[in-house]
N, C-alpha and C positions, 0 to 999 in steps of 0.2 A: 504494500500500500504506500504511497507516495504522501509522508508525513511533511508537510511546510517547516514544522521547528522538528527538527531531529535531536535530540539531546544527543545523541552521540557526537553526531558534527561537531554539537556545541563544543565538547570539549577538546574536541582539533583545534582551536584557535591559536592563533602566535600571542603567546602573552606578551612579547618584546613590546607590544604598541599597545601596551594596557591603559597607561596612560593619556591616552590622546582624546581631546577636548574634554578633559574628565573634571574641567571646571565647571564647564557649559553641563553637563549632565547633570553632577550635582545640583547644580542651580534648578534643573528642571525636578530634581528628585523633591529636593528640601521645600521648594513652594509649588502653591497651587492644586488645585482640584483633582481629581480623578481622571477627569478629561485631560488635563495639563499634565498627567505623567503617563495619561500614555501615549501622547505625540513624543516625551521625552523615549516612552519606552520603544516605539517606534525607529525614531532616530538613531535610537544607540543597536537596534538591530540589523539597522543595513550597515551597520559598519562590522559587520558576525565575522567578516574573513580579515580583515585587516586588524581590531583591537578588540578587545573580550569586553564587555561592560566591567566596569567594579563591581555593582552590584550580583556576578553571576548566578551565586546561589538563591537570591530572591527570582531572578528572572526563570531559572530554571526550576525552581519550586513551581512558580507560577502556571509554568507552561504544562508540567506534570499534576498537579492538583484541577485542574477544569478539564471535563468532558468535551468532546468536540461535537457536534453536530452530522448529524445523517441523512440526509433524503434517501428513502429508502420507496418501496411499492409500497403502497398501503395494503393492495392483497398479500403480499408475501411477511407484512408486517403483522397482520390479523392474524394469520394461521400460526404462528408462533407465540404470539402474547397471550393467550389462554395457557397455554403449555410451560411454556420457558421460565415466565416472571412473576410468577404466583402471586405473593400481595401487590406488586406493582403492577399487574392487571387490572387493576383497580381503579389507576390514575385515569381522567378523564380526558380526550380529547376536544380539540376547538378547531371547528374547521373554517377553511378561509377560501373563499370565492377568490379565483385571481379571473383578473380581467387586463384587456390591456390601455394602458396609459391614454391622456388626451393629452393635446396641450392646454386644456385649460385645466387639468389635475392636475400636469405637473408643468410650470412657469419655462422652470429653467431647462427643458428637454430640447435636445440639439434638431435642427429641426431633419438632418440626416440620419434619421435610421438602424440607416445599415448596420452601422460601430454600436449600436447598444440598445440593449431587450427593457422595457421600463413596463412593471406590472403593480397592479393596486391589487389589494389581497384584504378585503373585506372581510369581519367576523360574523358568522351567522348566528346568531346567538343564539336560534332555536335548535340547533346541532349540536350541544355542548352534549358529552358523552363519552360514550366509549367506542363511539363508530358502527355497532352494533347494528346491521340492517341500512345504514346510510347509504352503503355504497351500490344496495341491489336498485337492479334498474339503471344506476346512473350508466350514462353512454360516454362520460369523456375520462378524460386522465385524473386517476386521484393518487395523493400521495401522501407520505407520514413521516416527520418530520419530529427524531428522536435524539437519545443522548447514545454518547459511544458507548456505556454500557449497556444498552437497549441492544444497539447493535450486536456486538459482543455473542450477548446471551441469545437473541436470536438465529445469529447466524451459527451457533453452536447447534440449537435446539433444530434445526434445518438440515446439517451435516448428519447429526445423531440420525432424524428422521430419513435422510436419504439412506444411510449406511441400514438400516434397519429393513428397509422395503426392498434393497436388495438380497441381503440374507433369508429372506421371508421366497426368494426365488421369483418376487414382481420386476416389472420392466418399469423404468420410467417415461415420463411424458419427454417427447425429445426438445420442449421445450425449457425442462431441467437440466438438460446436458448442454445447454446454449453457455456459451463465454459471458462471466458476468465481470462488468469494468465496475474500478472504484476509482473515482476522481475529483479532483479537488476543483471548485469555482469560488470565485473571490466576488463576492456582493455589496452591495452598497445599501442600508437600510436606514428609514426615516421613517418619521408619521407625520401625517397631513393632520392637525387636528382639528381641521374645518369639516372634514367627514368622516373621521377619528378610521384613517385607514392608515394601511402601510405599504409603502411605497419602495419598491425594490428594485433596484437598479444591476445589470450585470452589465457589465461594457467591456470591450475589447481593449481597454486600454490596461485592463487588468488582468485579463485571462490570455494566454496564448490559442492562437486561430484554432486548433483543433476542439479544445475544451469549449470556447464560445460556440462552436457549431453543434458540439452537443448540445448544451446549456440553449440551445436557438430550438432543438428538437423536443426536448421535455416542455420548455413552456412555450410552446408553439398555441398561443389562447387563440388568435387567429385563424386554427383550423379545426381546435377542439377546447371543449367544458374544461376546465382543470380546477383542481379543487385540494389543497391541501389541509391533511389532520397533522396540528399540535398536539406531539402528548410527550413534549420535551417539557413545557412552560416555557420554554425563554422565551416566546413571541410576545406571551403575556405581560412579560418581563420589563420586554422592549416597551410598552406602553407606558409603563411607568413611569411618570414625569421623576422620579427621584434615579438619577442616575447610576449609582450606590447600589441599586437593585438589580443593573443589569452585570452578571459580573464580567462582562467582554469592554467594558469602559465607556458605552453608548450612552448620550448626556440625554436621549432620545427627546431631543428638538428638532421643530421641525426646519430648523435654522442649519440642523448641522447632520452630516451623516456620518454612522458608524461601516468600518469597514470591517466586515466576515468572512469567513473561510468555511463555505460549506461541503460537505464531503457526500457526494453522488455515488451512491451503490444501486448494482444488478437493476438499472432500468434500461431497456431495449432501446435500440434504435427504431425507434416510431418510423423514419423515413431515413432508410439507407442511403435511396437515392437523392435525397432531399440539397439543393445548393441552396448556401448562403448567400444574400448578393451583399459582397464586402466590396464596394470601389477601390479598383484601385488607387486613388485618389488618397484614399484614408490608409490602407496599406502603407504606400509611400510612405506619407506622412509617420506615419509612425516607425518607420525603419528611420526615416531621418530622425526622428526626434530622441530614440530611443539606443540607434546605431547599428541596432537587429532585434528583431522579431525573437528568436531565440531565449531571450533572458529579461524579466521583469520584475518589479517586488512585488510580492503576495504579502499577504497579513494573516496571520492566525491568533484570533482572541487577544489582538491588541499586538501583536508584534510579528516586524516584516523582516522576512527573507528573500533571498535574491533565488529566484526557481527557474530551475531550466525545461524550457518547453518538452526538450526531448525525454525529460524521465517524469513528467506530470503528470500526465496519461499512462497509468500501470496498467497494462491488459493483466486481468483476473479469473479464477475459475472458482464457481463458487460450488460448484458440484460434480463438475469434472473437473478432477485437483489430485495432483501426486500418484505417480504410479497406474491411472485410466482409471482410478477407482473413482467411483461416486460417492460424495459424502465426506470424502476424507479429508479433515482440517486436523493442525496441530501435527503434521509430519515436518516444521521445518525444523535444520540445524542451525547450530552454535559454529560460529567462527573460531578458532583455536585462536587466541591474542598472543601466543606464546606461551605454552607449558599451563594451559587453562584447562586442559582436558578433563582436571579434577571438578572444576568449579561446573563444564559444561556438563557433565553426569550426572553431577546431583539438583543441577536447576531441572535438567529434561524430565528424571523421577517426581520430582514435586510438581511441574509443569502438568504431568498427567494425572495424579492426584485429584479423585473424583472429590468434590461439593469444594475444593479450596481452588480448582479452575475454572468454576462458577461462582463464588466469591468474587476473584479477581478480573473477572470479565464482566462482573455486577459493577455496583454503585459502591466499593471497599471504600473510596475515600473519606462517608462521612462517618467512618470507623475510626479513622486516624487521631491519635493521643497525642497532640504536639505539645503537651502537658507534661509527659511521665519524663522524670528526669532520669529512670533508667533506659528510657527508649533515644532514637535517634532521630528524634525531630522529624519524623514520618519520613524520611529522605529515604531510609531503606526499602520499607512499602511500596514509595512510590515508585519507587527506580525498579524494582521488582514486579510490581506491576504490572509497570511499563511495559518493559521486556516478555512476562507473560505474554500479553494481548500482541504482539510482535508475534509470539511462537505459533499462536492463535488465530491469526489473520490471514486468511487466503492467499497463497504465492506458496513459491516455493524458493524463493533464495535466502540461502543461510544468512543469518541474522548476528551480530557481531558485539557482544555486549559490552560494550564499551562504558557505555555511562553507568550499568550495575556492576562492575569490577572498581570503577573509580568510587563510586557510594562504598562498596566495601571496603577501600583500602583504607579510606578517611576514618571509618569506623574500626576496623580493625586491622592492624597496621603488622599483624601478623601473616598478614594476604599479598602484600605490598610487592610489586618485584614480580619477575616472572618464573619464580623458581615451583618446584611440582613440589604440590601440596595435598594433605590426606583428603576426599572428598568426604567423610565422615564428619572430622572438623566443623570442614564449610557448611556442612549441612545443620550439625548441632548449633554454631553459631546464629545461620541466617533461621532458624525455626524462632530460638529466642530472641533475638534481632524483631523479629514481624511480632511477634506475640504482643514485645514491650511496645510498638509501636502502633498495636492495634486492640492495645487492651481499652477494651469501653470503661472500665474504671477507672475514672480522672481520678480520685484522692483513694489512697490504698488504707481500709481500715484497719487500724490493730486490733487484732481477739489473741487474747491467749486461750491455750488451749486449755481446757477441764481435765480433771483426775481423770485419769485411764482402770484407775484400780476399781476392780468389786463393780466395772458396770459391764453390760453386754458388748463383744467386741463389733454385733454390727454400727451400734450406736455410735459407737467410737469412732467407727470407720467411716460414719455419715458424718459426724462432727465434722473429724478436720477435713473433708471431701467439703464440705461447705464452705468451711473457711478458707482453702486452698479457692474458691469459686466466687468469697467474698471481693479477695484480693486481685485473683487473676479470669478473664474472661475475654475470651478471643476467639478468632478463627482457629487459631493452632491450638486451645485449651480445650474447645469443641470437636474437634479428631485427633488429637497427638497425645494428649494426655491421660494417663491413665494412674493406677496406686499401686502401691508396694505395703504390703505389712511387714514392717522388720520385727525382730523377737530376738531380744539379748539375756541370755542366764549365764548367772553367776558360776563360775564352777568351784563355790567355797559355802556360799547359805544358800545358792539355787534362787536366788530370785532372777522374778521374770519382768524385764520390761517390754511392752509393747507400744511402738510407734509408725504409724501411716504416712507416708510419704508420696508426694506425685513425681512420675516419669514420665518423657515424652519419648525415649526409644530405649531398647533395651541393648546393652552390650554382651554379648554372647562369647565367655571362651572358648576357645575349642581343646580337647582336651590334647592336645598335644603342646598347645601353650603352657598349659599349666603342669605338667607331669614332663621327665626324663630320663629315657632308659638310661643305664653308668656299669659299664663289664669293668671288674676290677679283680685281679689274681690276687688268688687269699694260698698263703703260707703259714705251714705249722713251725715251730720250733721244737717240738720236741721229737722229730726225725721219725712222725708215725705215718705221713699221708703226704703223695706228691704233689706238688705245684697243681691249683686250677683256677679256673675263671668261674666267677656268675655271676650273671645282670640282675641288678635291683631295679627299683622305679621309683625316682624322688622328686619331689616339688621340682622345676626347672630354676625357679631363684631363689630355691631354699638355702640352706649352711652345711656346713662338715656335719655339725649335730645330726640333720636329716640322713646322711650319709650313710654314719656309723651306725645309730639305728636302725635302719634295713637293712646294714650288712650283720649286723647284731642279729637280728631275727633270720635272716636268711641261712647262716652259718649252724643257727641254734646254740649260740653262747654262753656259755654256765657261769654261772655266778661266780668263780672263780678267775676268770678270763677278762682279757680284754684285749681291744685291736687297736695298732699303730698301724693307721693309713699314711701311706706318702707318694710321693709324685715322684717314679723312677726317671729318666734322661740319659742315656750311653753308658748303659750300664752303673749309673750312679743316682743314689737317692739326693737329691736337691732340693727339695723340700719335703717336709712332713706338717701333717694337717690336723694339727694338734686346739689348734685355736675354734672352736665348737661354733664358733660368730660369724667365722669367715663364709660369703660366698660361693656357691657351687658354680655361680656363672664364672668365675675365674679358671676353673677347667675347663679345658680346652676339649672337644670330640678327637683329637687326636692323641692327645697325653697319656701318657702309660700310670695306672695307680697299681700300687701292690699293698694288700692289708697282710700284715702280720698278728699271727694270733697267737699272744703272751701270755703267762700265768701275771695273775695279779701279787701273790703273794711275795711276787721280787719285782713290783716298781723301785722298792730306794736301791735295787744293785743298778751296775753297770750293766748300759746296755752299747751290745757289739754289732758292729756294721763289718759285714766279711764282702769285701769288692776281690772279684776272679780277675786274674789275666793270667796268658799265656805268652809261647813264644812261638813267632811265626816267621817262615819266609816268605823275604818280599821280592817281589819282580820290578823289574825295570833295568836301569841300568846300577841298582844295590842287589841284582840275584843272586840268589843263596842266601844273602845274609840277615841272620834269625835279626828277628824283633819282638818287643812284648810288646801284646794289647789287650784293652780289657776286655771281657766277654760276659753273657748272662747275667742273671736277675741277682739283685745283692741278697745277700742271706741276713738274717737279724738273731739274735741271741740275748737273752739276759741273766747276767752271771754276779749271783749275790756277793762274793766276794771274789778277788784276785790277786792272786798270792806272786803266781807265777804264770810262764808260757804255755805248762801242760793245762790249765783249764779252759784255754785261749784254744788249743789244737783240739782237746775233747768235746768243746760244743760244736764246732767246725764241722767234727769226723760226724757228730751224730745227729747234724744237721743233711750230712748228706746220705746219711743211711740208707730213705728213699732212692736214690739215685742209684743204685749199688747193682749193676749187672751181671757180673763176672764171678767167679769163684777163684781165690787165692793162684790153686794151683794153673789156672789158667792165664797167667805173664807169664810162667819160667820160659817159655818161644819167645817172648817181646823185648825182655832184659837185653838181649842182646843187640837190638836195634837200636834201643835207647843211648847203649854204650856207644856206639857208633854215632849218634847222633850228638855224642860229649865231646867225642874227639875233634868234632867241627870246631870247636871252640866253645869252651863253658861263659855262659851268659848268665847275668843279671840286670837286676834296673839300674839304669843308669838316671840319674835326675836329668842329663839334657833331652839325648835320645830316645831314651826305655829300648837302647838296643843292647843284645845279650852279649855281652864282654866278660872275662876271664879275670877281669881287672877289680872285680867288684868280689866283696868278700862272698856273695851268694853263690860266686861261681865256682868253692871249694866242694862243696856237699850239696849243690842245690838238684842235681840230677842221682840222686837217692831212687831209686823207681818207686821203693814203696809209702812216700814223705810229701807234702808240704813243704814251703818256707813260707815264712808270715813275717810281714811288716808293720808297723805302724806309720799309717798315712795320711792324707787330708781328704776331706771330703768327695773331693774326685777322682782319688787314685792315681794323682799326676805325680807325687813326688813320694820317691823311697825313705821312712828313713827310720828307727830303733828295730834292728831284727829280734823278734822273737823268737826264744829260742826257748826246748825242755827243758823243764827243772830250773829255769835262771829267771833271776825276780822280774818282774814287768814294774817296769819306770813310768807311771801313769799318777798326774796332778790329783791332789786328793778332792776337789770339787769338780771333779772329771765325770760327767754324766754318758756321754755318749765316745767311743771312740773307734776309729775307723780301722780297721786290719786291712793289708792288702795278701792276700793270699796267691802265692804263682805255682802255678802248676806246673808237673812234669808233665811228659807224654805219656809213661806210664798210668797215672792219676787220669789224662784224661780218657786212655781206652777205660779202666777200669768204672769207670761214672755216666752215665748216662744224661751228657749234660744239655740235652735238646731239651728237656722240660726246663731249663734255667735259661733258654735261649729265644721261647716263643711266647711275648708277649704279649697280649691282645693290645688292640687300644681303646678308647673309655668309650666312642661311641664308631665303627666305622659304617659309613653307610654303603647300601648293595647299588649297583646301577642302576637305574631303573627301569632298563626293559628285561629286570631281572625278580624285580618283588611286582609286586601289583600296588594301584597308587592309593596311600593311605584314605580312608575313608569311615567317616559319621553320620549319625542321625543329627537333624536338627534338634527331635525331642531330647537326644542323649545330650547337646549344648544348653540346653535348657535344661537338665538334672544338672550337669555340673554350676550353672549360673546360679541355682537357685538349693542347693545342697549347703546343709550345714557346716562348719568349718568356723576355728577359734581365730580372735583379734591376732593381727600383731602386734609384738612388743611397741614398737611407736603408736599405738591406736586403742590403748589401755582404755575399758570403763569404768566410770568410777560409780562404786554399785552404793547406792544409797544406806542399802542395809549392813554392809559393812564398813561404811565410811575409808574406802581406800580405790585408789585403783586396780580392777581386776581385769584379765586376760580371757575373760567375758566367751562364748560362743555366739554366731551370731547366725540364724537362719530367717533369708528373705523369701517372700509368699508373694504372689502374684493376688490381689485383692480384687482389682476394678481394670478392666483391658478400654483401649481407646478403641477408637471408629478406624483407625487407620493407624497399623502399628507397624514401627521400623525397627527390623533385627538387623544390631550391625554385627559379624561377623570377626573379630578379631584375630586377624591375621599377623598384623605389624606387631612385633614385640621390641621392648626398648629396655636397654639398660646401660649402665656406666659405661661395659665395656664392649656391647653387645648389640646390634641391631640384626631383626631377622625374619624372613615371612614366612608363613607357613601355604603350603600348597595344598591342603588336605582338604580332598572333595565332601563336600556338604550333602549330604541328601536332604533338600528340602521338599514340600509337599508344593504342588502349585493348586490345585483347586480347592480342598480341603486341612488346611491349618486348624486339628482339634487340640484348645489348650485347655479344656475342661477338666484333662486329671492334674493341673499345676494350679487351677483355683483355690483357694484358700476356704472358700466358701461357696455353696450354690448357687450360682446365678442365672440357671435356664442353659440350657444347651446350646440357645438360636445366637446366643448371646457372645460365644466361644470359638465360632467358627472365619476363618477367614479363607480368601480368598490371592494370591499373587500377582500384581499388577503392575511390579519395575523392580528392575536388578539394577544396584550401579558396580562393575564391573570392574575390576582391576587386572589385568596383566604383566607381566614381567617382575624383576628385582624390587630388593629394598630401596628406597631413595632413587629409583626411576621408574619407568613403565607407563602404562599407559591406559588411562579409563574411557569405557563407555558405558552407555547406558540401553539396557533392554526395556522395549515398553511395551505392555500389550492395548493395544488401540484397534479399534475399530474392530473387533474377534479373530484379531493374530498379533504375534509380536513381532515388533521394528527395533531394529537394532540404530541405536544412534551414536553416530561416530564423531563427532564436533563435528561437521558441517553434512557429511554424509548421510543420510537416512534410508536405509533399506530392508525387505522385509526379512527376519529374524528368520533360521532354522532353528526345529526342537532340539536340534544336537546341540547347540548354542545355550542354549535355555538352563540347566543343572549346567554348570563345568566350576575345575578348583578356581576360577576368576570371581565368583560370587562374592562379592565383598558388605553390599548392604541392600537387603531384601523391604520392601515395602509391599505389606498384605492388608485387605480393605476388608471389611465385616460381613457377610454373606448375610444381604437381605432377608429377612423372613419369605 
C-alpha cells in the first residue's frame, strides 16, 4: 500500500541539516493556533529529505497515533461489518448526497474544468443509521467512508471468508478474483455554511494524472447517483465550527480549506475506456510550473511529502494474493536489516497470533497508557502496530522494519547494533513492553495480599488472580497470562508456604540441560579388583559434592571408605577434586578423572602417588638409543606410617597384584634378553634428558629383572631425585601429606604385569558420530515433568521459614494453576555459564493439534479448558552465538514457512525438527 508519511523513511533522514531554519519552526511551534502549527507542520515536512524536524518524535507520534481514512464499496463494506466489528457494528452511518458543483455554490471555481472535480455532499438527515436496506433499489454509486481500522478488520474478515469458501470446495464469483487497487487522493474540504454542505474539491494540481483519472471515475455525478455512508464520524467532525475537534487540523471555515489524504480501496473501474479531457494547455502548464508531472507534495493528516507518481498507484490483490491462493492476506516478509532474523521470527509468531491481530488491526490506540511510567510512552504499541497492519495489508513485498527496530533500540539498548540476538528475549521483552503500554489501568492500586493460612486454596488462588487483574489489564494479560502455585516446605519443622504467581510463557528445560553423563575409572588400593570405568549422571552445573555422591552410590561405598577423585593428564594427577564447592562445568568432556577408593581409617597417614615410566627406543636420527617415558594411570596408596623404602615397594607390589599375568617360573627364557638389553648400556633418569645413561647411580642394579627402582619426584614425574631404596630410612618432611614416587621399570617387570588396564583410559564424556547413535530425543510432557518436578533451593536462594526464624534450604514445587488463551513454550536450548556456552540439538516431540495439560493442573478446571492447539514455531538453526531463525506459521489451513523476507508454503517434515526453539499453542474452542 502506498503510505504518504512512511515512518520508516522518516528515519533515513540526514541529521547533518537538522538545524536549518529551526528558528522559523520554533516560532511556528511556540505561537499560535492549531491551524498555525500545522502550516508550520506542513512546512517542516517538505523539507523530510534535506533536514529532520527537531521536533521528530512528536511528529512521528503524530503520524502513528491517527487513523487514516478509506473509501471503500459500501456493498463490500456491509457484508463485513455485521461479522468482523461486533460492538462497533453499532456505530451509525450518515449518508451524503454528492452532487456536482455550480458556480454559484462555489464562487471561486476555475471556470476550466478539466484540472479539477468540485462536489457538494449534502446530509440527508433522514438516513442516519446503519445503512441497513438504504442501498436496495438505489441505481447509482454508493460508498462508505471509514477508519483504517474498519479497514483492517474488514479486509481480514473478507480474506478469512474467501479462504473458507474455498476449503468448503465453492468456486468464487470471478468478480472476486478481479485486481483490487489501493490508492491514495489528496482532497480539499470546506463547508459552505449558507447550505451547511460540504464542499470537496480534488484537482490535478494535487494528484498525479493517473490517480485524478481514477478519482474522475468514482465520482463521475455526471453520469450517475453517488451517495456516500459516514461511519468514520470525521465528516461530522469536519462541521464542527471548533477546530480542536477535527483532529487532521481543519479550522473548518468556510474561509479556509483543509487538505486530506484519502485512501481508495477495491473500487472498479466504472469506465475503463473512459478519457479524461485534460488540455493540454493545463498539462503544460503544470510541467512548467512544477518542472515535471512526476513528483508533487501530498498531505496526510496535516503533513506533506514529496510523492512520486510512479509508486502512488500500488496495483493490489485483494483476493487473488500470494501464491494464486484466494483469500490469503498476512503472507508478507521481514526484510533482514542485518543479523534481524531473530527479531523477524518472533514478530511473524505474534503477527499470526489469533484475537491480538485483530486487536491491532482494531481501534488498539485508545488502549494506549501514555501514563504508566513503567510503559514506553505508547511508542512501542504504536510502532508495532504499525508494522502489524504492514504485514497485514494486501501486497506482497517484504516489508523492512525499520522504525520498530529503532523504537526498540531506544527502549532497550540491549537490541542496539546489528549483532544476533536470542528471539526468546525479544519476545519476552516486547510482550511486557505492549502490556505496560497498553495497560487500561492508568493508577496501579496497592492490595496486599491476605493470610494464605487455614483458608481454601481456591480462594487464595482467586485472590491474588484478582489482584494481579486489579493492577495489570491488557491485550497481552487477556491471552499471555496465566498462574503458577509455588509451594515451599521447610525440611527442618515442615512448614508449608503457599504463593500464586502470574506467567506469561513458560521456560521448559530439556532434560539434557539439566543432567550429565561423567565415565570416571574407579581404582582399588588394596590390590583386590582391576582398573574400570562407570558413568554416573549428575546435575550439568552441579559440584564435586554431586560427583562423589553418585560415585559413592554407584560403587556401593561402606562406611568405612572413601574416594579421592582427581583429574589424570600424561600420565600424571594435576589436580584433585577435593574442594566439595567446586564446579562440575570446569570439567572438561575430554579430561580423564580417576577415583581412588581408600580406607578411611588412615586419612592422617601419608598418602603415595606411584607415576610409571619406562625405557624406550627412539627413532630418528637418536636410533637405538633407550629413553624413559612415562606410561599408564598413576597408582594411589595410603600408608599410616613410614619408617622406610620397604613399605614404599610393599604397597607398590600389592597395588599391582591385579595386574599379575605370568607365573615366576615363566622369565627364566626372558633373563637372558634383559641381560643383553644391559649390555647396551645401563640407563637411568637423567634430570635433562630422562635418557638411560650408565652414569646415573640407577644404572648399577637398576636392570635386576625381578625389582623396581623408586624415586622420589614432583608432581609430574619430570625430575629424579632421593632413591629409595630397602630397608634405608625414607627422608620425607614431617608435615608431608602427599608425596610422589616415580617408579621405573624393567622389561622384565613389564612382561611380567599386564599393564594395558593402567594404559586405557576413558575420557569423562566422548561423544559417538552421529550417523552412528540415533539423535537424542523427548517428550514435550517429559519437559514439562522436569519444569515442574520438585527439587531443593540453592544455597544463594535460602528461605527464611517463619516458623523457624532462620534461613532454610526450603524444597520448592511449582503447579500449573490457571493456563492462558495463548501459551508460549520456550524450549531451552542455549545454556550459559562462566566458562561454558552450549546448545542442545535434542528433538522435541511436541503434539500439534492436541496439547493435553490437564494431568499438570493443580486443580480441576474442565477439560475444554486444557486443551491447545499449534499455531507458530520460531525456529533456530545452527551454533551457539550464530545461526539462523525463522518462523513456521500455520495460516490459512497449512503452514508457511517464513524466512525474513521469503515466504513459502511449509513441508510437514519441516514442522517437529531439533530447530524448534519457541512453540506458540492457542486454546481449542469448545
Amino acid at each position: 500500500m502506498d503510505d504518504v508519511f512512511d515512518p520508516d523513511e522518516f528515519l533515513a533522514v540526514d541529521d547533518t541539516a537538522a538545524n536549518t531554519n529551526a528558528a522559523d519552526d520554533d516560532a511556528d511551534i511556540d505561537g499560535g493556533d492549531d491551524g498555525d502549527f500545522l502550516h508550520s507542520h506542513a512546512r517542516r515536512r517538505r523539507r523530510i529529505h534535506s533536514s529532520p524536524p527537531s521536533s521528530s518524535a512528536s511528529l512521528l507520534s503524530f503520524a502513528l497515533r491517527h487513523d487514516r481514512l478509506f473509501l471503500v464499496s459500501y456493498k463490500w463494506w456491509k457484508d463485513a461489518s455485521e461479522e468482523c466489528l461486533g460492538s462497533e457494528s453499532v456505530i451509525k452511518g450518515v449518508r451524503y448526497a454528492a452532487a456536482a458543483a455550480t458556480d454559484g455554490d462555489e464562487n471561486d471555481r476555475e471556470s476550466d474544468a478539466d484540472d479539477e472535480i468540485v462536489l457538494n455532499l449534502h446530509k440527508e438527515v433522514n438516513d442516519i443509521g446503519n445503512g441497513d436496506d438504504k442501498g436496495e433499489g438505489f441505481s447509482g454509486r454508493e460508498y462508505a467512508l471509514i477508519t483504517e481500522s474498519m479497514w483492517f478488520k474488514a479486509l481480514k474478515w473478507h480474506s478469512d471468508y474467501c479462504t473458507r469458501i474455498k476449503d468448503m470446495g465453492c468456486s468464487l464469483a470471478a468478480e472476486d478474483d478481479e485486481e483490487q487497487d489501493v490508492f491514495s487522493i489528496q482532497i480539499r474540504l470546506c463547508v459552505m455554511q449558507q447550505n451547511d454542505s460540504l464542499v470537496v474539491k480534488i484537482s490535478l494540481m494535487d494528484n498525479p494524472v493517473q490517480l485524478y483519472r481514477q478519482a474522475y471515475e468514482i465520482f463521475d455525478v455526471q453520469s450517475y447517483m453517488v451517495c456516500i455512508w459516514d461511519f468514520s464520524g470525521q465528516m461530522t467532525k469536519f462541521f464542527e465550527r471548533d477546530s480542536k475537534v477535527f483532529p487532521y487540523g481543519g479550522p473548518g471555515q468556510a474561509s479556509e480549506e483543509a487538505l486530506l489524504e484519502l485512501q481508495v480501496y477495491g473500487l472498479p473501474s466504472f469506465a475503463k475506456d473512459a478519457e479524461v479531457k485534460i488540455t493540454e494547455f493545463s498539462m503544460q502548464e503544470r510541467s512548467n510550473s512544477e518542472g515535471s508531472c512526476s513528483s508533487w507534495p501530498s498531505k496526510m493528516n496535516g503533513t506533506v511529502v514529496n510523492q512520486s507518481s510512479s509508486s502512488s498507484l500500488l496495483s493490489l490483490q485483494s483476493c487473488t494474493q500470494g501464491y494464486g491462493k484466494t483469500g490469503v492476506l498476512g503472507l508478507t516478509g521481514l526484510v533482514n536489516l542485518g543479523n534481524t532474523c531473530f527479531m523477524n521470527s518472533a514478530i511473524q509468531c505474534l503477527a499470526h497470533t489469533p484475537k491480538l491481530v485483530d486487536y491491532f488491526l482494531g481501534d488498539f490506540k485508545k488502549d494506549i497508557n501514555y501514563e504508566n511510567p513503567l510503559g514506553m510512552n505508547g511508542e512501542l504499541a504504536l510502532s508495532f502496530g504499525a508494522l502489524l497492519r504492514k504485514l497485514w495489508a494486501p501486497g506482497g513485498m517484504p516489508v523492512a522494519p525499520r522504525l520498530f527496530k529503532s523504537t526498540l533500540e531506544n527502549f532497550a539498548p540491549q537490541f542496539c547494533g546489528y549483532n544476533q540476538h536470542d528471539s526468546q528475549e525479544l519476545l519476552a521483552f516486547l510482550l511486557d513492553g505492549l502490556h505496560e503500554d497498553l495497560n487500561r489501568v492508568k493508577h496501579k492500586p496497592y492490595i496486599q495480599h491476605g493470610d494464605t493460612e487455614d483458608r481454601p486454596v481456591e480462594k487464595v488462588a482467586d485472590e491474588h488472580w484478582q489482584i494481579h487483574l486489579a493492577r495489570n489489564d491488557s491485550i497481552i494479560v487477556d491471552l499471555f497470562h496465566g498462574q503458577f502455585r509455588s509451594k515451599l516446605v521447610c525440611p527442618i519443622c515442615k512448614r508449608v508456604s503457599v504463593t500464586f504467581d502470574p506467567f506469561m510463557y513458560l521456560s521448559l528445560p530439556l532434560p539434557s540441560t539439566t543432567m550429565r553423563t561423567m565415565t570416571v575409572t574407579l581404582l582399588s588400593t588394596d590390590g583386590s579388583v582391576l582398573p574400570s570405568s562407570l558413568t554416573v549422571t549428575v546435575p550439568k552445573y552441579g559440584t564435586c559434592k554431586d560427583l562423589i555422591q553418585a560415585l559413592s552410590t554407584a560403587v556401593s561405598l561402606r562406611d568405612g571408605e572413601t574416594l579421592f577423585v582427581a583429574e589424570v593428564y600424561y600420565h600424571c594427577i594435576i589436580r584433585s577434586l577435593e574442594n566439595p564447592s567446586d564446579s562440575l562445568a570446569l570439567i572438561r568432556d575430554e579430561d580423564c578423572l580417576v577415583a581412588y577408593r581408600l580406607p578411611k581409617e588412615s586419612e592422617s597417614g601419608l598418602l603415595v602417588v606411584f607415576m610409571h615410566q619406562r625405557c624406550e627406543r627412539q627413532f630418528g636420527f637418536r636410533i637405538g638409543i633407550p629413553r624413559w617415558s612415562l606410561f599408564g594411570t598413576p597408582l594411589v596408596a595410603r600408608i599410616s606410617s613410614v619408617s622406610d623404602g620397604t613399605q614404599i615397594h610393599d604397597a607398590y607390589i600389592k597395588l599391582l597384584q591385579p595386574l599379575l599375568n605370568m607365573v615366576e617360573d615363566d622369565y627364566d627364557d626372558i633373563e637372558k634378553s634383559d641381560n643383553e638389553f644391559t649390555k647396551m648400556g645401563s640407563g637411568s633418569l637423567s634430570n635433562s634428558d630422562n635418557s638411560c645413561s650408565s652414569d646415573d647411580e640407577m644404572g648399577a642394579d637398576f636392570y635386576v629383572p625381578s625389582d623396581f627402582q623408586f624415586h622420589i619426584s614432583d608432581e609430574r614425574g619430570l625430575s629424579g631425585g632421593q632413591r629409595i631404596k630397602l630397608g634405608k630410612p625414607l627422608d620425607v618432611p614431617v608435615k608431608t601429606t602427599i608425596v610422589n614416587v616415580l617408579v621405573s621399570w624393567s622389561k622384565r617387570m613389564l612382561r611380567r604385569y599386564d599393564t594395558c588396564h593402567l594404559s586405557s583410559l576413558p575420557e569423562v564424556f566422548k561423544p559417538i558420530f552421529p550417523d552412528v547413535i540415533p539423535q537424542e530425543s523427548v517428550s514435550l510432557y517429559k519437559c514439562m515433568e522436569g519444569f515442574l518436578k520438585e527439587e531443593p533451593l540453592g544455597p544463594e536462594d535460602m528461605w527464611y521459614c517463619p516458623s523457624c526464624k532462620q534461613h532454610r534450604q526450603a524444597s520448592k514445587k511449582l503447579d500449573l494453576w490457571r493456563l492462558p488463551e495463548i501459551l508460549v513454550v520456550h524450549l531451552k536450548r542455549f545454556s550459559y555459564s562462566r566458562f561454558l556456552k552450549n546448545k542442545l540439538e535434542t528433538y522435541v516431540d511436541f503434539p500439534l493439534d492436541n496439547l493435553d495439560l490437564t494431568g499438570f493442573l493443580a486443580h480441576d478446571s474442565g477439560p475444554s479448558l486444557n486443551c491447545y492447539r499449534l499455531y507458530a514455531i520460531s525456529n533456530h538453526y545452527g551454533c551457539m552465538g550464530g545461526g539462523h531463525y525463522t518462523a513456521l506459521v500455520y495460516h490459512g489451513n497449512r503452514w508457511y514457512e517464513f524466512n525474513d523476507g521469503s515466504v513459502k508454503p511449509g513441508r510437514e517434515d519441516d514442522i517437529k525438527t531439533s530447530a524448534a526453539y519457541v512453540l506458540f499453542y492457542r486454546r481449542i474452542a469448545d
